[in-house]
DONULUM-408173 format. One record per residue (C-alpha): residue in one letter; chain; x, y, z. Coordinates in Angstrom, 2 decimals. Example, Ala and Ser with C-alpha at 12.3 -4.5 7.8 and 13.67 -1.06 7.14 Angstrom:
# DONULUM-408173
[A, A, [12.30, -4.50, 7.80]];
[S, A, [13.67, -1.06, 7.14]];
***
This chain:
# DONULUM-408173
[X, A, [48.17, -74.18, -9.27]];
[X, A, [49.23, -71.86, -6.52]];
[X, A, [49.89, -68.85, -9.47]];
[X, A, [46.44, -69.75, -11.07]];
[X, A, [45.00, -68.91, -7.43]];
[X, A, [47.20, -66.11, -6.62]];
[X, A, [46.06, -64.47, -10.35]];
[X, A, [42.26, -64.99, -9.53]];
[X, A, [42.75, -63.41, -6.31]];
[X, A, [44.50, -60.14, -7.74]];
[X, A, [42.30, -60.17, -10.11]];
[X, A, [39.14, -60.28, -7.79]];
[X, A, [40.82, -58.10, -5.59]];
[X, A, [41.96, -55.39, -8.52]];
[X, A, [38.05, -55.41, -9.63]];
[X, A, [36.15, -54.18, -6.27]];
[X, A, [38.98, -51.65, -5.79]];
[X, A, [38.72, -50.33, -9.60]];
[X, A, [34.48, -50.76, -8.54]];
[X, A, [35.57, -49.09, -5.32]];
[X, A, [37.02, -46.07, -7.58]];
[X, A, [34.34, -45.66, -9.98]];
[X, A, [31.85, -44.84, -6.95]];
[X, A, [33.89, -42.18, -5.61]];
[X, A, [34.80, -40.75, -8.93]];
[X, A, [30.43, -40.94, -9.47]];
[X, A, [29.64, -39.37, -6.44]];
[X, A, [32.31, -36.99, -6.77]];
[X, A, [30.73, -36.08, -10.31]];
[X, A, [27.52, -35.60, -8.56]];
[X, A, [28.71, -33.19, -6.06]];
[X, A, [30.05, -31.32, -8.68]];
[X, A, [26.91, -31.04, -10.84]];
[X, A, [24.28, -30.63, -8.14]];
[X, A, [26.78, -27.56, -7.07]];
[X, A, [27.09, -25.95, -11.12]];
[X, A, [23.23, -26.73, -11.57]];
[X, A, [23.06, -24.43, -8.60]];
[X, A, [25.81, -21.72, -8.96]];
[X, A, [25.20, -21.42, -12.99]];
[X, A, [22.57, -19.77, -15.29]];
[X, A, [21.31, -16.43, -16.00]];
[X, A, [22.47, -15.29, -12.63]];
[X, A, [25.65, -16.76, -12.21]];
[X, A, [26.92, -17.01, -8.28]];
[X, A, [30.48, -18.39, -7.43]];
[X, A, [30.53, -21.95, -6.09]];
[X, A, [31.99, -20.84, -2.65]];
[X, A, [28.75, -18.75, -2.08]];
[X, A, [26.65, -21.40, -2.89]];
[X, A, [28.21, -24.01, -0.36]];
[X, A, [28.31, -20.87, 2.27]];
[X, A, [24.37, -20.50, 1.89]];
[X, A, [23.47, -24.40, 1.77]];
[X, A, [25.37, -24.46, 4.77]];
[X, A, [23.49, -21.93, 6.42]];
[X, A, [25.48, -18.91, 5.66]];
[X, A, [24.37, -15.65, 4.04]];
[X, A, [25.81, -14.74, 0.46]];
[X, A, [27.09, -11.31, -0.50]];
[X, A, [23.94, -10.57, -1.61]];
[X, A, [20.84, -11.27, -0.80]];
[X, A, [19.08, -12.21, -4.63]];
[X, A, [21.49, -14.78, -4.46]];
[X, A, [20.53, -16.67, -1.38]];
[X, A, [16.96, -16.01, -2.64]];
[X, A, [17.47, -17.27, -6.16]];
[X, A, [19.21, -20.18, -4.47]];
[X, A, [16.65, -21.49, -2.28]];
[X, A, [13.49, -20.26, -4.35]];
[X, A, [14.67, -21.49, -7.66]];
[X, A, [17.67, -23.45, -8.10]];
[X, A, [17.53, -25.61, -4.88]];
[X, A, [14.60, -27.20, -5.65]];
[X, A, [15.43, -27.29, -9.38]];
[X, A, [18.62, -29.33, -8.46]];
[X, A, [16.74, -31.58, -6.01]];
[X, A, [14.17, -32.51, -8.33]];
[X, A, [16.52, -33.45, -10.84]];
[X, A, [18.55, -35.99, -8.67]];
[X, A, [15.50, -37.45, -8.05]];
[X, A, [14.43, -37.93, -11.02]];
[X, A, [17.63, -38.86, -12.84]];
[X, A, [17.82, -41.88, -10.12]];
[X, A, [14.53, -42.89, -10.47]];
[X, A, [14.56, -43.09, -14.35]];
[X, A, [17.66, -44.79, -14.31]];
[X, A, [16.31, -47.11, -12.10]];
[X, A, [13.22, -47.54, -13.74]];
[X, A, [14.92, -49.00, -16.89]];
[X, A, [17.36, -50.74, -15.62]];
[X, A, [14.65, -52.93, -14.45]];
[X, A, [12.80, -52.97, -17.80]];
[X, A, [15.68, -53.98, -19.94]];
[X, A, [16.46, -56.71, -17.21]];
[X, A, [13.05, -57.78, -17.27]];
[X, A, [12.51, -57.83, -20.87]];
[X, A, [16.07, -58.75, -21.81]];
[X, A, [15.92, -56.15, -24.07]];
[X, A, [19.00, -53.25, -24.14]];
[X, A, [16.76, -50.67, -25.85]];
[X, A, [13.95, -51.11, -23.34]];
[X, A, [13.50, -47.58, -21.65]];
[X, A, [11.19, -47.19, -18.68]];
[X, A, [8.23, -45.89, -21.16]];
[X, A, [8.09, -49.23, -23.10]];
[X, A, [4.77, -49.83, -21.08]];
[X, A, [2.94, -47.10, -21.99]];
[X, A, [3.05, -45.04, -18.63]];
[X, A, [4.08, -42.25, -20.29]];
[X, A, [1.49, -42.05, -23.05]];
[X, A, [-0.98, -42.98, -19.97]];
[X, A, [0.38, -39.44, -18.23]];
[X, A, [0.06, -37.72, -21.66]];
[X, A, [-3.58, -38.99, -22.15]];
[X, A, [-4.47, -37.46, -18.48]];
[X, A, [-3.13, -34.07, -19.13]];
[X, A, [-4.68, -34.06, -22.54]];
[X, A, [-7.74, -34.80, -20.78]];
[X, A, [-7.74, -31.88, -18.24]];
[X, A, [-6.48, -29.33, -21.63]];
[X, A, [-10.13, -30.01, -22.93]];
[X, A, [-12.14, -30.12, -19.87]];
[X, A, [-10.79, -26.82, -19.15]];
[X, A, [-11.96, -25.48, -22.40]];
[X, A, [-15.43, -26.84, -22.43]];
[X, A, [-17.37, -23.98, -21.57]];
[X, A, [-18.21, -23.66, -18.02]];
[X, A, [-16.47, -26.81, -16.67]];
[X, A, [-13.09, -24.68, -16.46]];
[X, A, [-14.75, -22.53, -13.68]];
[X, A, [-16.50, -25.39, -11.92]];
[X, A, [-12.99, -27.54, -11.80]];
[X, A, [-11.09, -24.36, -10.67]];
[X, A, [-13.70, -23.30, -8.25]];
[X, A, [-12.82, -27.24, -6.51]];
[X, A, [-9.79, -26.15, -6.68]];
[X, A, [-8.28, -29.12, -9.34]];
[X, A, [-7.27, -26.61, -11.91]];
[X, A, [-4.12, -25.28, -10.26]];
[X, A, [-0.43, -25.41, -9.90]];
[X, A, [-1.01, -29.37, -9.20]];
[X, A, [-3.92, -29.69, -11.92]];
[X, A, [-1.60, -31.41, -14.23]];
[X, A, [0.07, -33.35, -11.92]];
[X, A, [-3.06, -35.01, -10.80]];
[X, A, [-4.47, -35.39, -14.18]];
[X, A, [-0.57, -37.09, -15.29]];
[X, A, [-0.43, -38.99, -12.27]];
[X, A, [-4.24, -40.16, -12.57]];
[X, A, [-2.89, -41.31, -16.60]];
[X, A, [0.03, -43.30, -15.62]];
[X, A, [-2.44, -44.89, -13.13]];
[X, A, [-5.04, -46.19, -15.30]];
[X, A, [-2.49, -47.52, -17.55]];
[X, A, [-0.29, -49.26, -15.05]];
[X, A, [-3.50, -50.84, -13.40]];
[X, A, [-4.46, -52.39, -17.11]];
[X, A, [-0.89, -53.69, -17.28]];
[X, A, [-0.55, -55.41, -14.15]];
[X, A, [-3.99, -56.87, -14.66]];
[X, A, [-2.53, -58.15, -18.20]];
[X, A, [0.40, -59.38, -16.37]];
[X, A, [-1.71, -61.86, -13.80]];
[X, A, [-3.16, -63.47, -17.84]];
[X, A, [0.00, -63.54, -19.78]];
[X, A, [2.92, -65.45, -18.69]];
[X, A, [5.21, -65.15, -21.81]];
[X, A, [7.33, -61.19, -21.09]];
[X, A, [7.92, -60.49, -25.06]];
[X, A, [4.01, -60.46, -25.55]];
[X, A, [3.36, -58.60, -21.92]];
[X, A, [6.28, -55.74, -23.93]];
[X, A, [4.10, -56.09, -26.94]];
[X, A, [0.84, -54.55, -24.69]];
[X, A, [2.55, -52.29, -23.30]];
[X, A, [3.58, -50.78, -26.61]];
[X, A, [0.39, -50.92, -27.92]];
[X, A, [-1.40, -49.47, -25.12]];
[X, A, [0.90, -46.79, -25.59]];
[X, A, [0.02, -46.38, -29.78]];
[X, A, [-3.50, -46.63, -28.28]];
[X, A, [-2.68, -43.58, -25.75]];
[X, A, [-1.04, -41.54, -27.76]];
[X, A, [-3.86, -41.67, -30.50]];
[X, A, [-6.67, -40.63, -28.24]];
[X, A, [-4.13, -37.67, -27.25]];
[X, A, [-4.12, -36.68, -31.01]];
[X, A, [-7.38, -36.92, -31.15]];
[X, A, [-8.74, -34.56, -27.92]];
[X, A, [-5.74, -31.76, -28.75]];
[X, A, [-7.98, -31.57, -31.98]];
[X, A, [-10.69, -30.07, -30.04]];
[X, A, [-8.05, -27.49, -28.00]];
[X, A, [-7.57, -24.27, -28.89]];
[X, A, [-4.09, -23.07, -29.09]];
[X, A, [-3.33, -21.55, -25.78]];
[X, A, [-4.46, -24.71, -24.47]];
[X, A, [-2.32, -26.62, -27.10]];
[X, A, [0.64, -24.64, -26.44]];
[X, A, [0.55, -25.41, -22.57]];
[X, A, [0.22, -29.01, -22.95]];
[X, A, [3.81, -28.87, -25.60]];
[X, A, [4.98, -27.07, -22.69]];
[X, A, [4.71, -29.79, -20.68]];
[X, A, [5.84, -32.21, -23.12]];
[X, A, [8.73, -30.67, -23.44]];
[X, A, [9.99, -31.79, -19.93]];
[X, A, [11.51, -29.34, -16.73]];
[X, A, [12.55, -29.68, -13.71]];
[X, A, [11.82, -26.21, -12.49]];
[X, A, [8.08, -26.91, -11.89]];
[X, A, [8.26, -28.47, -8.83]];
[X, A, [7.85, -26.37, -5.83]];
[X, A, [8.79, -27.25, -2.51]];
[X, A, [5.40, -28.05, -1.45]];
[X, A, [5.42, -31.06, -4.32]];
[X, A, [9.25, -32.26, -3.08]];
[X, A, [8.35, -34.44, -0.32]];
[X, A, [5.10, -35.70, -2.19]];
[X, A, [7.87, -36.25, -5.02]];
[X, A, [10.84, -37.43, -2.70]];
[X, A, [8.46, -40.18, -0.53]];
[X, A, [7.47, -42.02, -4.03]];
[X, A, [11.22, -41.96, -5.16]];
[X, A, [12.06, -43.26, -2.25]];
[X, A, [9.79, -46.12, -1.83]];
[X, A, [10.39, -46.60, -5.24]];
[X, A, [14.21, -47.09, -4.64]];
[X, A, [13.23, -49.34, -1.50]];
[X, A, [11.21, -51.73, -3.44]];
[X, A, [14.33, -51.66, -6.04]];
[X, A, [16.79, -52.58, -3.60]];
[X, A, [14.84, -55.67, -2.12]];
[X, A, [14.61, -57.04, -5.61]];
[X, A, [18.10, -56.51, -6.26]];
[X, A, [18.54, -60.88, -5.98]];
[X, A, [15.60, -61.45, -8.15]];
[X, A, [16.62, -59.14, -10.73]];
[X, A, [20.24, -61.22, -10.97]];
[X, A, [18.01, -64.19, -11.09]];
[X, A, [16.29, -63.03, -14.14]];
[X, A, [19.46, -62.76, -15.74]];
[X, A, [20.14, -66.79, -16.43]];
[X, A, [15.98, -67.13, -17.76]];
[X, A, [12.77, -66.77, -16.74]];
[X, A, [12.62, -70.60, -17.17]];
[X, A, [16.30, -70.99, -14.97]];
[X, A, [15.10, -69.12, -12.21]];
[X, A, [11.74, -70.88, -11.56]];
[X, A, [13.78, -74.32, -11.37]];
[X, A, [15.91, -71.70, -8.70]];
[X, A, [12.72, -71.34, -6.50]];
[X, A, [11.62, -67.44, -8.12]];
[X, A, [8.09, -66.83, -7.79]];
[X, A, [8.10, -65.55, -11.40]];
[X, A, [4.18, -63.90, -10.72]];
[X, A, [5.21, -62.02, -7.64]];
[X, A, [8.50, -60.90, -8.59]];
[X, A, [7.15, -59.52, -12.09]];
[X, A, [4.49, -57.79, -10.37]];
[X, A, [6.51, -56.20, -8.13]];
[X, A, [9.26, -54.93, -10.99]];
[X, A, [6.70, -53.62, -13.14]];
[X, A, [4.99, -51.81, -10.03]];
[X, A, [8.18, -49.93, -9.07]];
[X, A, [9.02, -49.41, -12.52]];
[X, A, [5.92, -47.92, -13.11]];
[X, A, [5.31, -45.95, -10.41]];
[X, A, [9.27, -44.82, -10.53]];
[X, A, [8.80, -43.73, -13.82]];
[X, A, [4.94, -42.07, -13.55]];
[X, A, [5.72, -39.78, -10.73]];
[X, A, [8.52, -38.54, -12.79]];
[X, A, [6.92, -37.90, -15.70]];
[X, A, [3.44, -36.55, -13.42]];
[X, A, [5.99, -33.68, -12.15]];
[X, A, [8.69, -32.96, -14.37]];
[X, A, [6.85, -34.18, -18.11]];
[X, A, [8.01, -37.00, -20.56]];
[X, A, [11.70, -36.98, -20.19]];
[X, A, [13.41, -39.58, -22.65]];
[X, A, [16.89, -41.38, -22.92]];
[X, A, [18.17, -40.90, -19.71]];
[X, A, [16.29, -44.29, -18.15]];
[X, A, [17.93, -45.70, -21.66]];
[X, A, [21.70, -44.68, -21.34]];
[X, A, [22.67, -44.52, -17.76]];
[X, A, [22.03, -48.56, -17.18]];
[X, A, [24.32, -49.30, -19.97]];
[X, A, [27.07, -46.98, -19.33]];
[X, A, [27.49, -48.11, -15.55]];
[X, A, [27.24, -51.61, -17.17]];
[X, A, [30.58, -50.52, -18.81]];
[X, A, [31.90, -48.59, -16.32]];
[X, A, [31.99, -51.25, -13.83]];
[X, A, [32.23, -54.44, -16.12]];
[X, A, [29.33, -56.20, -14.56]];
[X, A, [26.05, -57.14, -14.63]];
[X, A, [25.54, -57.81, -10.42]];
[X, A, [22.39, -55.38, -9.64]];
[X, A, [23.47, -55.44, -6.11]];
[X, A, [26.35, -52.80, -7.71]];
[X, A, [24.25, -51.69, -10.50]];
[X, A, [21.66, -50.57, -8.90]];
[X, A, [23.55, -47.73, -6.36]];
[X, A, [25.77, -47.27, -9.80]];
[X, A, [22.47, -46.12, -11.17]];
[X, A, [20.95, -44.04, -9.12]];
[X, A, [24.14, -41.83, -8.86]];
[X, A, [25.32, -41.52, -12.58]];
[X, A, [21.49, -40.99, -13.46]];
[X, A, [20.74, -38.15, -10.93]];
[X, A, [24.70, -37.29, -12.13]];
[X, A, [23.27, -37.18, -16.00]];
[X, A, [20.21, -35.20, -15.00]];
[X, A, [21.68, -32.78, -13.13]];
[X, A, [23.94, -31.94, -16.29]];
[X, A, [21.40, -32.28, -19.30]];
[X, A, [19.81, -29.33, -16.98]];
[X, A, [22.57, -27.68, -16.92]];
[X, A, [22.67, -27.10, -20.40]];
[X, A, [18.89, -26.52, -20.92]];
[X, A, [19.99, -23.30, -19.11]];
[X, A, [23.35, -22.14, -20.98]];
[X, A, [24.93, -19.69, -18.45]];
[X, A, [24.61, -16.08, -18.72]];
[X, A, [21.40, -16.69, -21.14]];
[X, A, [17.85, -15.80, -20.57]];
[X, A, [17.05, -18.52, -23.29]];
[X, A, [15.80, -22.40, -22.02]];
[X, A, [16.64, -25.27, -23.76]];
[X, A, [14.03, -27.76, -24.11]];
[X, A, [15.10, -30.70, -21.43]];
[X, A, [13.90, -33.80, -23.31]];
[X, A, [16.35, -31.86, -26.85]];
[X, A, [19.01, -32.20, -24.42]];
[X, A, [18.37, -35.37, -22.43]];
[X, A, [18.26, -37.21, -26.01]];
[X, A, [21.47, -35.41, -27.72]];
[X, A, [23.00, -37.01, -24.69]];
[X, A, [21.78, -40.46, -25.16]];
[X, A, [21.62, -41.10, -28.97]];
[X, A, [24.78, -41.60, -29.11]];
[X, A, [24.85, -43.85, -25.99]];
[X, A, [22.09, -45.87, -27.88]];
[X, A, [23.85, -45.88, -30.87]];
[X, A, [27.00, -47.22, -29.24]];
[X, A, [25.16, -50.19, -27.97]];
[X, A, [23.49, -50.91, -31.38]];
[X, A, [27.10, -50.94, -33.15]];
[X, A, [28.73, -53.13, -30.29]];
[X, A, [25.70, -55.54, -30.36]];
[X, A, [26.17, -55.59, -34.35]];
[X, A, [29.87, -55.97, -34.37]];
[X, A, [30.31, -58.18, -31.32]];
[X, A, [28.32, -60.86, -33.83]];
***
């Protein structure tokens, strides 16, 4: 009896100092990559430099302190942000929908974004309304982030008000990917009546990049993250809740209304202002929940959850690394990258799902 307790104990004991570990070891990685997302690219500037200038030093030379805090700073920034938040984001929709594949797009927020910029690509090319919208000053550096954000809006609204009428989740997922079908088709359907140039800039977008937000959109960008995050955290119990059942946890005492509202809400909103600054980035909100699922052998958001937000600002900051392959003026397209990095982690949890049976 007195071995059986002394085993559990190691055992308990061995698994938050192995959990201990793996958060150093994640923040360490994320040190490293916010640091090589700075220092590498088509100007490359040693690692020692760059901690000398983000510590307030001056660099050798001067391009480089200028290239770091023009360019790459808020480049790197951005993506830690947004790597967290779309992590996140689906960690809550696959807990919410019991679903491993569920990504935070499975509502249609995306396609909502996509509809809004479609929207402002043919009001710009009507004739005159172009000149009336810039003249307001809409059309601008933030046009597309208003007309993206405005998108994800409208669609989130119609899917929380869907959410107060339908009780069963598998139905509420089946909306949400319709609504999206539904988006995406009236998308088709205005780039028809775009000409090219406008056609080209809305693939641009599409395409996904961290390097369009300035550092006048950062703390617009930051302050939603961060709520976002806050809201995360506080529903951190009900999320394990939702683990056991839907059914389980109302005979626990979960408000099943208020606590789906309030996941879908953050989700959303996690997941829009991403895509409203930086475009439709896929996979990462996919991968990272299942492989800090493995990497820490449990399913306890109250560890997930920080687990998250590191290894997906960790992932980000890396799948833009590569978009920029040092010492080339060429730019990989970030949502190319993003999903040669999680197919496979997708297709790993297909094949362990199909042979664990």
């Amino acid at each position: 009896m007195y071995i059986i307790k002394d085993l559990s104990k190691f055992l308990i004991k061995y698994r938050i100092n192995s959990q201990y570990l793996s958060f150093v070891l994640l923040i360490a990685l994320l040190i490293l990559a916010f640091l090589l997302d700075i220092a590498l690219g088509s100007v490359q500037i040693p690692i020692a430099e760059v901690v000398k200038v983000l510590f307030g030093g001056d660099a050798e030379k001067v391009s480089w302190t200028n290239i770091i805090f023009k360019f790459r700073l808020p480049k790197a920034i951005t993506a830690t942000l947004a790597g967290a938040a779309l992590g996140v984001s689906g960690l809550q929709m696959q807990t919410i929908f019991r679903n491993p594949l569920a990504g935070p797009f499975v509502l249609g927020i995306s396609s909502g974004a996509s509809l809004g910029v479609a929207l402002v690509v043919l009001v710009a090319n009507l004739a005159g309304a172009g000149t009336i919208l810039q003249s307001l000053g809409i059309i601008g550096d933030l046009s597309l982030v208003i007309a993206s954000s405005l998108g994800a809006a409208a669609v989130l609204g119609l899917v929380l008000l869907v959410s107060h009428r339908v009780q069963d989740t598998m139905t509420l997922l089946i909306l949400g990917l319709l609504f999206g079908y539904a988006t995406s088709a009236l998308v088709s359907i205005l780039l028809q009546f775009s000409d090219s140039q406008r056609i080209q800039a809305y693939l641009q977008w599409t395409f996904g990049s961290f390097a369009g937000v300035t550092w006048r959109q950062l703390p617009v960008l930051g302050s939603v993250v961060f709520l976002g995050l806050l809201v995360v955290v506080a529903l951190s119990k009900p999320l394990n809740v939702l683990l056991v059942g839907e059914s389980y946890g109302m005979t626990l005492g979960l408000n099943l209304t208020r606590t789906r509202f309030w996941i879908l809400t953050s989700a959303s909103v996690l997941s829009g202002a991403i895509t409203a600054f930086c475009g439709p980035i896929a996979f990462l909100g996919v991968a990272v929940p299942h492989l800090c699922r493995s990497m820490f052998n449990t399913c306890d958001h109250r560890i997930l959850i920080p687990a998250v937000v590191i290894m997906g600002a960790t992932m980000a900051l890396f799948a833009d690394l590569l978009c920029v392959l040092p010492g080339n003026q060429m730019v990989l397209p970030l949502n190319s990258v993003t999903a040669l990095i999680g197919t496979p982690v997708v297709s790993w949890v297909i094949l362990r799902r199909y042979y664990a049976k």
